[in-house]
C-alpha positions in Angstrom: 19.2 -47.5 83.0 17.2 -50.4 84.8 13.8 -50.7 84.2 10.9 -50.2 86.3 10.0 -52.8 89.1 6.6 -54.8 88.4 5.7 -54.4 92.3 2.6 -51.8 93.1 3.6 -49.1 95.7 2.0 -49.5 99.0 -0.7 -47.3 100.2 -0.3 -43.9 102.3 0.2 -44.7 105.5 -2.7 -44.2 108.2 -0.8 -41.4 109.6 -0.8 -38.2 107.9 2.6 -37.4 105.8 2.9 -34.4 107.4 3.1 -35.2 110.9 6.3 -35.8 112.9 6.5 -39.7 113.8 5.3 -40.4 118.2 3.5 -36.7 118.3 0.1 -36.3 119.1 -1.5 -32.9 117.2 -5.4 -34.1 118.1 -5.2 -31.5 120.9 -2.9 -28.7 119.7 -3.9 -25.0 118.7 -4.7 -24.6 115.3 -2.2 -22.7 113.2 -2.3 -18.5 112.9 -5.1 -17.7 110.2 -6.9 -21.2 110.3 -9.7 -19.9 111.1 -12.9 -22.6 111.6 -12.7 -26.2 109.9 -15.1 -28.1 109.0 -15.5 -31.8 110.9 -12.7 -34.1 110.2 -11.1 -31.8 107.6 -7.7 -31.4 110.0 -6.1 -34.6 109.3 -7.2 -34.1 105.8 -4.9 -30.8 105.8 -1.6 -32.9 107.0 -1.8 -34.7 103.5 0.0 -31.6 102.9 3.5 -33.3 102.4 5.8 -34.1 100.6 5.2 -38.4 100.1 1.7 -36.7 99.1 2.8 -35.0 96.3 5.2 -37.4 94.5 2.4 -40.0 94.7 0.1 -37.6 93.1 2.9 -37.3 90.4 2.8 -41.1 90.3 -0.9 -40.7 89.1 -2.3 -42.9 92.4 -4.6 -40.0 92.2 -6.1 -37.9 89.3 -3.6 -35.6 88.0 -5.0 -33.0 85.3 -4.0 -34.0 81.4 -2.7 -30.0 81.3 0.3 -30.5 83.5 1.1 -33.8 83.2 4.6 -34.0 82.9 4.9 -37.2 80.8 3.5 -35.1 78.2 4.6 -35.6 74.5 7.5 -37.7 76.4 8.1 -41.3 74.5 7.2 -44.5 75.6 11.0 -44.9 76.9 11.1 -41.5 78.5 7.6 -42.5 80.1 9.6 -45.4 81.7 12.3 -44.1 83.2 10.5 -40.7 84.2 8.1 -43.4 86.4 11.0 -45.1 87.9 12.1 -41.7 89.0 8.9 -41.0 90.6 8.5 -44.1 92.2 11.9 -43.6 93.5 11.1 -40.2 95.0 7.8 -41.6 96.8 9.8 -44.1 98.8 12.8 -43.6 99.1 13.3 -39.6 98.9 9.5 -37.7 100.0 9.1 -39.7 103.5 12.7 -38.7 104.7 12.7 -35.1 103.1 11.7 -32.9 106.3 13.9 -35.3 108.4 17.1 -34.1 106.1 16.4 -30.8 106.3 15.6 -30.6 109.9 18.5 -32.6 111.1 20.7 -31.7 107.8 21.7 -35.2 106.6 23.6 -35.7 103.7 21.6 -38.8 102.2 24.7 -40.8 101.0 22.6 -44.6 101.2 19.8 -43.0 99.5 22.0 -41.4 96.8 23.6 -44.5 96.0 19.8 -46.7 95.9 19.5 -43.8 92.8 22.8 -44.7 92.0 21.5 -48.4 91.4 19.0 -47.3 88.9 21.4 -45.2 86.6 21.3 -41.4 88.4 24.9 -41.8 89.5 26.1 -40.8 86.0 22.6 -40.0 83.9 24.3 -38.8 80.5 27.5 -40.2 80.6 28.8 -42.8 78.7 28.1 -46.9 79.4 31.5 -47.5 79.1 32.4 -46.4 82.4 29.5 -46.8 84.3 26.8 -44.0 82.8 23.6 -44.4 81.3 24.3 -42.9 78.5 21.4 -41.2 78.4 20.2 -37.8 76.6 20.1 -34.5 78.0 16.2 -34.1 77.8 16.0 -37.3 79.6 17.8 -36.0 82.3 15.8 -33.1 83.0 12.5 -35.0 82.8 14.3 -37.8 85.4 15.8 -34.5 87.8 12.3 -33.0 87.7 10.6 -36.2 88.9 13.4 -37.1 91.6 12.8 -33.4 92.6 9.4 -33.6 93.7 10.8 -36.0 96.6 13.4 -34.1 97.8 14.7 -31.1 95.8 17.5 -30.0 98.1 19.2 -34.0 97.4 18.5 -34.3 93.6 20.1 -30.5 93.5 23.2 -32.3 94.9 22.7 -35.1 92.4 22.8 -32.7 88.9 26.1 -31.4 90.3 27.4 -34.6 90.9 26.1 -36.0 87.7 27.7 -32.8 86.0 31.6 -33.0 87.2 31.5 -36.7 86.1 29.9 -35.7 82.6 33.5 -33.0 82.5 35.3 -36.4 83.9 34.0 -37.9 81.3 34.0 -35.5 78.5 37.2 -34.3 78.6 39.2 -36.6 80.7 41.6 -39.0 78.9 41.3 -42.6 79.2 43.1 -42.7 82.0 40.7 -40.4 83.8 37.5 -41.8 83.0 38.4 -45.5 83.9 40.0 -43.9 87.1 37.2 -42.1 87.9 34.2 -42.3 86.4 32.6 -45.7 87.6 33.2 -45.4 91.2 31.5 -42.1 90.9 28.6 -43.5 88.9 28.3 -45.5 91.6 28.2 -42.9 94.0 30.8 -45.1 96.0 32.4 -41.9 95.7 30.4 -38.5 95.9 31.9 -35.0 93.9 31.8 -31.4 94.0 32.5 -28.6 91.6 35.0 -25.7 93.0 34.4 -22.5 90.5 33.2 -20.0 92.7 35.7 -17.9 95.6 35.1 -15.7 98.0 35.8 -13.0 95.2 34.6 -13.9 91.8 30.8 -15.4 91.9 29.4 -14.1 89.0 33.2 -13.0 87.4 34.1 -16.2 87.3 36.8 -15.4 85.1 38.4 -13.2 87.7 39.6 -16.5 89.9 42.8 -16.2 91.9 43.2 -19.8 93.2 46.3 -20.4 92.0 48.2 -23.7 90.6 52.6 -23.3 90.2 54.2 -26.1 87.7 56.5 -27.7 89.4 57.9 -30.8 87.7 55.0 -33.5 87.0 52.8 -31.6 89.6 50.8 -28.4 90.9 51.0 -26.3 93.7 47.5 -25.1 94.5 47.0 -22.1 96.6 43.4 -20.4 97.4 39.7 -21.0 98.3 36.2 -21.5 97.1 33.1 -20.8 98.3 29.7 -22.4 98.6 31.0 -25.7 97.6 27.9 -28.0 97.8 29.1 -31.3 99.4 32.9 -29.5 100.6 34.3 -31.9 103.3 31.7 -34.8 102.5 32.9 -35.6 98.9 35.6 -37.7 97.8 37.0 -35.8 94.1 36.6 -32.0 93.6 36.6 -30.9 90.2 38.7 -27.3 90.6 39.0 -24.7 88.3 42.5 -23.3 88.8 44.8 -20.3 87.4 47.7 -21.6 85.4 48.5 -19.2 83.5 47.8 -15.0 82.8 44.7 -13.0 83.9 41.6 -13.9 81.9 40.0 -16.9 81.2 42.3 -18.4 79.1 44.8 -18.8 82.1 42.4 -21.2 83.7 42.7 -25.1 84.2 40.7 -27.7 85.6 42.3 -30.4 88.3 41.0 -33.3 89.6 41.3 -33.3 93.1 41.0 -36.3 95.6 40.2 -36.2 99.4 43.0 -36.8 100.9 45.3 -34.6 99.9 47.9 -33.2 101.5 47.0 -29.5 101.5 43.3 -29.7 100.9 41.1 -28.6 104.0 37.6 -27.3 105.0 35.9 -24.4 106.4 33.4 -25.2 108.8 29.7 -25.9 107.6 27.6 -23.4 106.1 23.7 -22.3 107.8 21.4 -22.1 105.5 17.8 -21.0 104.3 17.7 -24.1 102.2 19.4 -27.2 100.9 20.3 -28.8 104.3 20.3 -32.1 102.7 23.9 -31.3 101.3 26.7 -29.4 103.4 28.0 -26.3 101.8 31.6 -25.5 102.9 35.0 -23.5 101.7 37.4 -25.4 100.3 40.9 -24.7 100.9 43.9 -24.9 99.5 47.5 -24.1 101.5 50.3 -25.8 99.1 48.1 -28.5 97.9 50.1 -30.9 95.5 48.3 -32.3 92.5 49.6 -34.4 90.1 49.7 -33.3 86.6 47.7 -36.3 85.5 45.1 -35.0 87.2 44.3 -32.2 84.3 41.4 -32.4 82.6 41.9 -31.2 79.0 44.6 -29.2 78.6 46.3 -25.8 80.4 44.3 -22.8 79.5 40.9 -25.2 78.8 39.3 -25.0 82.2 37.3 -22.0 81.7 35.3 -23.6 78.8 35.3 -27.0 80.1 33.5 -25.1 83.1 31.3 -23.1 80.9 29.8 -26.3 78.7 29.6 -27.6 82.2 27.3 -25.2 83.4 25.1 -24.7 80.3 24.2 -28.5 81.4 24.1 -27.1 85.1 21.8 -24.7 84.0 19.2 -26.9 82.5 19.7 -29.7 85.9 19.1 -26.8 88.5 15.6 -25.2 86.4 14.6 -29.0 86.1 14.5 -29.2 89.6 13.3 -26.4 90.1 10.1 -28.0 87.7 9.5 -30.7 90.2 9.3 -28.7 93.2 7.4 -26.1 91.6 4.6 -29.3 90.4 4.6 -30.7 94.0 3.3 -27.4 95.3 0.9 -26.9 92.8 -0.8 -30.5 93.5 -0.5 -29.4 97.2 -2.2 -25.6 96.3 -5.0 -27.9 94.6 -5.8 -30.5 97.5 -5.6 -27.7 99.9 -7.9 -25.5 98.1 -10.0 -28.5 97.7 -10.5 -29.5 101.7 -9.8 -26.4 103.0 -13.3 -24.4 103.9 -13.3 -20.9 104.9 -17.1 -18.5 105.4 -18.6 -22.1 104.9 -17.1 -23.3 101.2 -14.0 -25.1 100.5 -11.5 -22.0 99.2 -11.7 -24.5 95.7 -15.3 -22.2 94.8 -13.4 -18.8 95.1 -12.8 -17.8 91.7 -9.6 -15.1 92.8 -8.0 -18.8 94.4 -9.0 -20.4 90.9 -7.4 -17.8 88.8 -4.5 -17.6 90.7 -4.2 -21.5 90.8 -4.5 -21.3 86.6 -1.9 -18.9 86.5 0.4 -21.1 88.5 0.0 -23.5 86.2 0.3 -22.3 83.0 3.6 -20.8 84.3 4.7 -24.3 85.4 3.8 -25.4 81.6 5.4 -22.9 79.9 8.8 -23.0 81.8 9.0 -27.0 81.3 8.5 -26.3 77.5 11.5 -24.0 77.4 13.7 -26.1 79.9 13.3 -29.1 77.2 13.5 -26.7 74.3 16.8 -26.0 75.6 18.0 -29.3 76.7 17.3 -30.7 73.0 19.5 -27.6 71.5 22.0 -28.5 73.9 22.4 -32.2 73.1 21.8 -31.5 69.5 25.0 -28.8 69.7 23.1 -26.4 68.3 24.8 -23.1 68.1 22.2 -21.2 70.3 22.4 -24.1 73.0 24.1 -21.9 75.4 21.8 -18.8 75.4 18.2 -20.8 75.7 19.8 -22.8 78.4 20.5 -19.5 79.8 16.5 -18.4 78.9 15.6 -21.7 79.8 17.3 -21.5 83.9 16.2 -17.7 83.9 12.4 -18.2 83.2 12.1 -21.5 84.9 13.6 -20.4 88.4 12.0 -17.3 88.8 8.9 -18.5 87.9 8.9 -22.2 90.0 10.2 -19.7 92.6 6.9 -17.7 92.6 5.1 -20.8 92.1 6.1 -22.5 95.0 5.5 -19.1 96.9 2.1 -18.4 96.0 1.3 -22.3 96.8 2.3 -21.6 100.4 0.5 -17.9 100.3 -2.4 -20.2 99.5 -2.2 -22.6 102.6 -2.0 -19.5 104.8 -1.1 -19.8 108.1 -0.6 -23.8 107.8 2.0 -22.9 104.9 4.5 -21.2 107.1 4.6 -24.4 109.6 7.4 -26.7 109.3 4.7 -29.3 109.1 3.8 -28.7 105.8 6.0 -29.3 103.0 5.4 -26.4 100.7 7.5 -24.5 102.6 10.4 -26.6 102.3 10.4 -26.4 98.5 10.1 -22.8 98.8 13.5 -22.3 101.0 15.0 -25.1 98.8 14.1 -23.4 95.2 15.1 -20.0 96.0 18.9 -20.2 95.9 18.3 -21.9 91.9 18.0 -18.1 90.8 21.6 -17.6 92.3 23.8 -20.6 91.5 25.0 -22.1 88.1 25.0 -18.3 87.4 22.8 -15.9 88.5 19.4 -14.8 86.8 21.3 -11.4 86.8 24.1 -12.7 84.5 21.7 -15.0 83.0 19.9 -12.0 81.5 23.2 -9.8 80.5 23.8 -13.5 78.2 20.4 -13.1 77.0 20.7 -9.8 75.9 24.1 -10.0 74.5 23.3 -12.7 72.6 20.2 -10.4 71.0 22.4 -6.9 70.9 25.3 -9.1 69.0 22.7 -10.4 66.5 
């Protein structure tokens, strides 16, 4: 992991964040709800984006001691945590409506991160990782997060199939792959879910046939975040008998004979990253490219996602801080019946709530991702509490922050709407808050 640069971040820009570069808003309607401004306070109001937010996070400006994130974090965590920031300010929050309008997958920017260690966060030096601990990658996910959370989503996926690489590759497999994905010279995705088996993952059909020193894949998956963009898919396969323990897990390359695309998915959120089927018609995969052995996949992909888990709620942490510092400087220069909306005591209580919420849901997404890189044996359920609690409740966070900015919060101008598209699919992947509750409470009936 490098260390922080000794160079000062420059200013904010005399234009307003929120504004779109070469347009002129001095003379256009204000938006439904505004009601009357004060003087002067409209170009105040387009601080409302995202490059606003993450240097807020930076502490350019006063952020309150009772939400600070670097909180009972070490002098090291501290470090990286501020690299992570600073990286999100400049190089993530000015482009972030751009992506999303235009839906561009960020590779240049990805591999910057890549530069300071995010290619491979907690996998080993060896082959290109940082080595560093799970708790240190939520707290580096939930700063990159309040920059753009749609591309650090894509980055904890990524970061994830190289940890499996990694983890239960042999040798062979992690000097093949790791570094180059480390790098992000090459880009992954992870292939679990199908058309048929979302949160019965165990119910897969994609098939692989033995033949000689290779597979025969045959079947689909759906939603695959980065499909057709990616270099190396990470599949999870049936080898063997109904159930989980007739899964595998293949390494596939792009490239492939066999291996195709389904066009590009539309979607609410996360435009940053394509989402596409994957396809398989008689794709042919060399038995080298088996991660652990036949009949392993289904765990490997289970520990995978119990680190999933704790990426996607950390994300979810940073988009859900970005919109409560936005709530607050809105709240704060926004006057309605002649006082700023800051001196209406409903807006204040509401504003507590949100974050005490945000406070309690980091403590239990770094609760969990200590058990989880301590092995403790109830790693896999708080992970489960942890992604449960913390994306529901960042979810309503982020909502309530744009319920605050009224009719300016449902203009693409302002960025708390984009976190609020981009956090609500978090309570449906790396298993939904449905399934993450049925773990929950089998965990507790079993006990």
């Amino acid at each position: 992991m490098q260390r922080p640069g000794q160079g000062r971040l420059p200013s904010l820009p005399p234009r307003p964040g929120g504004r779109r570069r070469g347009q002129d808003y001095s003379s256009q309607p204000a938006p439904p709800g505004a009601g009357n401004r004060a003087p002067g306070t409209m170009a105040v109001a387009w601080r409302a984006a995202p490059r606003a937010a993450a240097r807020l996070l930076m502490g350019r400006r006063g952020i309150a001691s009772c939400i600070d994130p670097s909180t009972g974090l070490t002098e090291d965590q501290k470090e990286f945590q501020k690299v992570a920031l600073d990286f999100a300010a400049k190089e993530m929050a000015p482009h972030m409506a751009e992506w999303d309008e235009k839906e561009i997958f960020p590779v240049e920017t990805m591999r910057k991160a890549a530069q300071l260690g995010f290619g491979g966060i907690y996998v080993k030096p060896d082959v290109g990782g940082s080595g560093l601990s799970r708790l240190d990658t939520s707290i580096i996910f939930e700063a990159l997060s309040t920059g753009c959370t749609s591309t650090t989503a894509y980055m904890s996926i990524h970061n994830m199939c190289v940890w499996m690489i990694d983890t239960f590759g042999s040798e062979e497999q992690r000097r093949r792959f790791c570094p180059s994905l480390c790098s992000m010279e090459k880009f992954a995705s992870y292939c679990l879910t199908e058309p048929g088996s979302g949160s019965d993952a165990a119910s897969l059909l994609t098939s692989a046939q033995r033949k000689g020193d290779t597979y025969v894949l045959n079947g689909s998956k759906a939603f695959i975040s980065g499909g057709g963009d990616t270099d190396v898919y990470v599949v999870m396969c049936r080898t063997g008998g109904p159930g989980p323990k007739g899964i595998s897990c293949l390494v596939l390359e792009k490239g492939m004979p066999g291996l195709s695309f389904g066009k590009k998915e539309k979607k609410v959120g996360w435009n940053s990253q394509p989402t596409r089927a994957v396809i398989f018609e008689d794709c042919v995969v060399p038995v080298g490219n088996r991660l652990g052995a036949e009949g392993q996949g289904f765990s490997i992909a289970m520990q995978g996602l119990n680190g999933g888990r704790i990426n996607i709620a950390s994300c979810s942490l940073g988009a859900a801080h970005a919109s409560v510092l936005l709530a607050q400087e809105h709240l704060t220069v926004r006057k309605q019946f002649g006082e700023p909306l800051a001196s209406n005591q409903y807006l204040q209580f509401r504003l507590a709530e949100m974050a005490t919420r945000l406070v309690a849901a980091r403590l239990m997404v770094r609760n969990a991702a200590r058990a989880l890189q301590d092995g403790r044996e109830d790693a896999a359920v708080l992970c489960s509490m942890a992604k449960l609690f913390a994306t529901d409740e960042c979810f309503g966070i982020c909502n309530q922050a744009l319920q605050m900015h009224g009719g300016y919060g449902y203009l693409k101008d302002y960025a708390v709407q984009q976190f609020v598209r981009d956090i609500r699919v978090h309570q449906i992947l790396e298993g939904t808050n449905e399934v993450m509750r049925m773990i929950v409470a089998r965990n507790l009936l079993q006990g």
